[in-house]
N, C-alpha and C positions, 0 to 999 in steps of 0.2 A: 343118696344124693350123688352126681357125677362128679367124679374129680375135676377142679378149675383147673380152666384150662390156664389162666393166671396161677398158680396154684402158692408162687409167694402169700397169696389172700390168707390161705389157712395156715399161714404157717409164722403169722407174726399178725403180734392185737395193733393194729390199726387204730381202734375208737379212738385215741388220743389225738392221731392225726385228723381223720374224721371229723371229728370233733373241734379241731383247731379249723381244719378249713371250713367248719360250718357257723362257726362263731365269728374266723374273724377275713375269712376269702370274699375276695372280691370276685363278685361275678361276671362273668366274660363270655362272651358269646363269639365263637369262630365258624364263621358262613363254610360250607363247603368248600375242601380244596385251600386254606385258609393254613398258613403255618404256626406252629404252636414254637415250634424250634425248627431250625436248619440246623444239620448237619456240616460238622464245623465250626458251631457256635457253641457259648457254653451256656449251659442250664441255669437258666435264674428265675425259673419258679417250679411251684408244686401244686398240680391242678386235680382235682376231683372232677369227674365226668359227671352230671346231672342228667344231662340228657344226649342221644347220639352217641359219636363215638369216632375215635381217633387211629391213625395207624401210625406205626412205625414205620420207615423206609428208607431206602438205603439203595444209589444210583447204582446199575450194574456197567461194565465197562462198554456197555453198548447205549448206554444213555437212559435205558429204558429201569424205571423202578420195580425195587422188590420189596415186599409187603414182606416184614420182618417179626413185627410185633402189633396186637392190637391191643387197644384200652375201653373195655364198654362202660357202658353206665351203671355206676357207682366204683370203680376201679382210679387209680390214679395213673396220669400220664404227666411221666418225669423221666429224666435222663438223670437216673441215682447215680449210678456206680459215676461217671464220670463228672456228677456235679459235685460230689462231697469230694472231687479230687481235684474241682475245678481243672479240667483240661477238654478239651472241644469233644462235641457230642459225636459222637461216630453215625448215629441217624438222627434222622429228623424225624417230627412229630407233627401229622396232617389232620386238619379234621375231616374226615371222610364224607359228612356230609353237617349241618347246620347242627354246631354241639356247643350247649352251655356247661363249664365250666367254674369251679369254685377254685381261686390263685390267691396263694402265698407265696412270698417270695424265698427262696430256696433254703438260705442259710439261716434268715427269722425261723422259716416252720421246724427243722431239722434242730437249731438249738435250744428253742421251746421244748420240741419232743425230746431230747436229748437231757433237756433236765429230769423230767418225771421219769422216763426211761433212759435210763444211763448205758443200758447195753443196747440199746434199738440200732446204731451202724453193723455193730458185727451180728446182731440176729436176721435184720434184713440184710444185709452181705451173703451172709450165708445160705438165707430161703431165696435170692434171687439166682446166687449160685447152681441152686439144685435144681430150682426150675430151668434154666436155659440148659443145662447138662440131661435133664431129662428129655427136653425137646430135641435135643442132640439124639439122642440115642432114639427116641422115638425115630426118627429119620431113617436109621438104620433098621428098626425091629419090627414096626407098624405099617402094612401097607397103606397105600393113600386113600383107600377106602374104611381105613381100622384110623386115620388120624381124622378124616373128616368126622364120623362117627364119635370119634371123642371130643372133635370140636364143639357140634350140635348137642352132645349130652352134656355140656359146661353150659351152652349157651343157647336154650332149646329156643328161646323167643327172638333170639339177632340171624339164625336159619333166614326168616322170611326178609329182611331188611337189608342184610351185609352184602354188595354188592359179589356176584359170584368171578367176578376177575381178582377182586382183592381177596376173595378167600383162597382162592386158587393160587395165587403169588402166596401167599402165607403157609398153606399146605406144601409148597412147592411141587404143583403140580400144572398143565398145562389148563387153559380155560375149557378148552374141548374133552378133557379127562374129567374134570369136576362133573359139569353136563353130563357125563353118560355113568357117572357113578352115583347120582342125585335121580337121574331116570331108572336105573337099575332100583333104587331104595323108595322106590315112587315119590320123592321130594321135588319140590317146586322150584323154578329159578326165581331169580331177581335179575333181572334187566338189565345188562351195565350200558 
């Protein structure tokens, strides 16, 4: 199996939260382009992706957005670290294109899970820790042809759907560099 590209997933039992927003989340649907959070704001829920799929992003100093983090279907899309610390979200949370969501609100689902699992802050503290530290370093050690390639083997079936400019901001790489390294690996665009 490919390492997630989330890789927090495999590194902390989830089914409880899972489980809490499948029981007791309210469904929400976020049209295309549709804010889940801005940047700036603080975090007051905990969403489960059903369907679609969400990005992370974060204004560059020229106005233009950078695709920082994605959320697919079945993943959650929360601003942790800075909502158990209540202080404003450093990015915002977009739905990239028409995604149904399962919302609890932040401090209900976190103190629920927090009774049955008493160490779940510092276990997910520490697996989201190591994933963004990995991504870090990948940045440095992975060509942008070796992190696409990891992207697609995480996520073989969102390849044909995830628009290739948001993937390309994510990889940080240029839109025109994604294109010729998807034509080199005979793979398909998606249209932006």
């Amino acid at each position: 199996m490919a390492e997630l590209f989330n890789s927090y997933r495999s590194q902390v039992n989830l089914a409880g939260l899972i489980e809490l927003c499948e029981g007791e989340g309210k469904p929400v649907i976020y049209e295309k382009g549709e804010y889940l959070l801005h940047q700036g704001d603080i975090e007051r829920h905990i969403s489960l992706v059903k369907s679609g799929y969400c990005r992370y992003t974060c204004l560059k100093s020229d106005g233009s957005e950078a695709v920082v983090g994605l959320a697919m279907t079945g993943e959650f899309v929360t601003d942790f670290n800075n909502g158990v610390r209540r202080i404003p979200a450093l990015a915002s949370q977009v739905a990239s294109v028409r995604t149904e969501v399962l919302q609890l609100p932040f401090v209900y689902a976190l103190e629920k899970l927090c009774q049955s699992e008493p160490n779940f802050l510092y276990i997910a503290s520490d697996a989201l820790f190591r994933m963004c530290y990995t991504r870090l370093l990948d940045l440095y050690i992975l060509s942008p042809a070796e992190r696409y390639c990891k992207f697609i083997d995480a996520y073989p079936d969102i390849a044909s759907t995830i628009k290739t400019k948001e993937l390309a901001s994510y990889l940080r790489i240029s839109h025109q560099h994604l294109l010729r390294i998807k034509k080199s690996q005979g793979k398909g665009d998606k249209s932006d």
